[in-house]
C-alpha angles and dihedrals in degrees: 000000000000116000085196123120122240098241092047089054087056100050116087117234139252134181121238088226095053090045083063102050093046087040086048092041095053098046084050095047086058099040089045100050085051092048088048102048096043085051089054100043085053095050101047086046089060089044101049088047089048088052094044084055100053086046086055100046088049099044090053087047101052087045085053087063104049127081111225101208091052083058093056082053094048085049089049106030109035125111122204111237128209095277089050094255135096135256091193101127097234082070092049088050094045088055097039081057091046087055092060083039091061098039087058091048109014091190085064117109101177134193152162137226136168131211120274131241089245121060118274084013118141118203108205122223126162125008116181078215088079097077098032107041112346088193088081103033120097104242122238109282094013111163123203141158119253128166091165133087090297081072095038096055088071087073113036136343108305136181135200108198095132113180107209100035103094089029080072099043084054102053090048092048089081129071128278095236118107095267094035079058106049090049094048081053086053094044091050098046091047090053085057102045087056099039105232109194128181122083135240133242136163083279106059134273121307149167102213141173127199138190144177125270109223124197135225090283097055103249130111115282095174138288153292133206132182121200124203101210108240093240091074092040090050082043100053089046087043088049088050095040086055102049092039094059096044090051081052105039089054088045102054099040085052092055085042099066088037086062099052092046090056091046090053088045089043088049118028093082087058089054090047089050088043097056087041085054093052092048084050091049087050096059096264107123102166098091129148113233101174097097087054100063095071123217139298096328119053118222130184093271084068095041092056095046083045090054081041097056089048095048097046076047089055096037090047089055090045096052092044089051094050091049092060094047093063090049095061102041091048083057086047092047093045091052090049100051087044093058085038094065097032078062098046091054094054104052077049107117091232089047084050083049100049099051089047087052090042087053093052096050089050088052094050093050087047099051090044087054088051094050102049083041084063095045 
């Protein structure tokens, strides 16, 4: 019959080796996530500073080559053609200029505006898009509102690399129903979590600078701007989330199964104590502790089998001991309830009447042997 309680019988069952792989996986899930995501943060830091500086080198480099008082002519001078550009040849000139720019940095979309009439006004004059995709190029003369750092890079360096913008844009491109909703949430934490930069226009999607043009005099002629189209930039974080995530993929299924081989080594001489204990439990005592005891260096694994081995020595004694003890008392027991009934047949009436009738005839016998003795 079972020795086990109710309620152990109920539990399920888990292996200790299998607690510390899911414990340890766990640990390592979170560690690892943290460690990931920090990684990744750095990275794309580097990487965004890395992209604001070459903005900035080739920003100071296009403005080097623009004459500030040419762009107050081309303001003042320059005539809109059929396609919404201009054929004055101080815009020819400025997008001749954009082209060298370009074949040194290829990512580099230039242009130049001046400031409007209005406050907070731009006045558009040369886009590099004109010749490439006008779709996306501000037409000559083209007048729109900025209060922004468009505006502001008629003043001093800017730069427009904002970090939520498009995160927004993503979450509102979905539908309003409930699961339209939940994927536009999604959409919005992941942008986050990866820290998507850069901001959307009618144009495309863009990280930009800008900075005044002077003239020979020193004062602010307009302004330039350069645009790094959003595709690179997404291509250079998702560069750095891929091979993040391989380097740690590789990483954490390697400690993984490091893990779950030191599990097996941690735990394997417990099972081995475990299966010596339920054959102890069972009655067999003869039971070989030495591989239990592990090597040079004692742990409390071998201590424990070596407190286990003292303790079946001392079960086994006590047994045998205890053993011998009932057999002693059932030879004691069998003795009593022997002179027990021996007793009770004595103080019995016919065994009374037996001994009286035994002594008759004795006395019988004894009286007949006297008598012939006489004779």
């Amino acid at each position: 019959m079972s020795t086990k309680p109710p309620t152990a019988q109920r539990r399920p069952f888990l292996s200790l080796r299998w607690k510390l792989v899911i414990g340890f996986t766990l640990v390592f899930t979170v560690v690892f996530a943290g460690a990931y995501y920090w990684f990744y943060f750095f990275s794309t830091e580097r990487a965004l500073e890395r992209i604001r500086t070459d903005l900035q080198d080739t920003l100071r480099g296009a403005a080097a080559g623009i004459d500030g008082e040419s762009m107050r002519i081309l303001a003042e001078e320059g005539e809109v053609n059929e396609e919404g550009f201009s054929d004055h040849e101080l815009y020819l000139e400025q997008m001749a200029w954009f082209e060298t720019v370009q074949s040194l940095e290829p990512r580099a979309w230039p242009y130049t505006y001046v400031a409007g009439p209005e406050p907070n006004t731009i006045y558009a004059l040369a886009d590099l898009w004109a010749i490439h995709d006008p779709s996306k190029s501000y037409a000559f003369g083209e007048t729109s509102v900025s209060s922004g750092p468009l505006r502001d890079g008629l003043n001093s360096l800017s730069f427009n690399v904002p970090r939520d913008r498009r995160c927004g844009t993503a979450r509102e491109t979905y539908a309003g129903e409930f699961l339209g909703a939940v994927r536009g949430q999604l959409a919005y934490a992941g942008c986050l979590l990866l820290r998507r930069v850069g901001y959307t226009d009618s144009y495309g999607s863009w990280v930009s600078a800008y900075m005044p043009v002077l003239d020979t005099s020193g004062q602010r002629a307009g302004g330039i701007g350069i645009d790094f189209e959003m595709a690179y930039v997404d291509q250079v974080q998702d560069a750095i989330l891929g091979r993040t995530v391989h380097a740690f993929t590789i990483t954490y299924l390697t400690l993984l199964l490091l893990v779950m081989f030191m599990a097996r080594y941690v735990t394997s001489p417990i099972t081995r104590l475990t299966d010596v204990a339920e054959r102890v439990g069972a009655g067999s005592y003869d039971q070989d502790f030495s591989k239990l005891r592990g090597g040079l260096i004692r742990d409390e694994i071998g201590l424990l089998s070596e407190v286990f081995e003292a303790m079946t020595e001392q079960v086994r004694h006590r047994e045998q001991t205890l053993r011998h003890e009932v057999r002693q008392l059932r030879i004691e027991i069998d003795e009593g309830k022997r002179t027990q009934e021996v007793q009770q047949i004595v103080e019995t009436d016919f065994f009374r009447d037996l001994q009286e009738k035994a002594q008759r005839f004795r006395d019988r016998k004894y009286a007949e042997a006297a008598t012939e003795s006489s004779e």
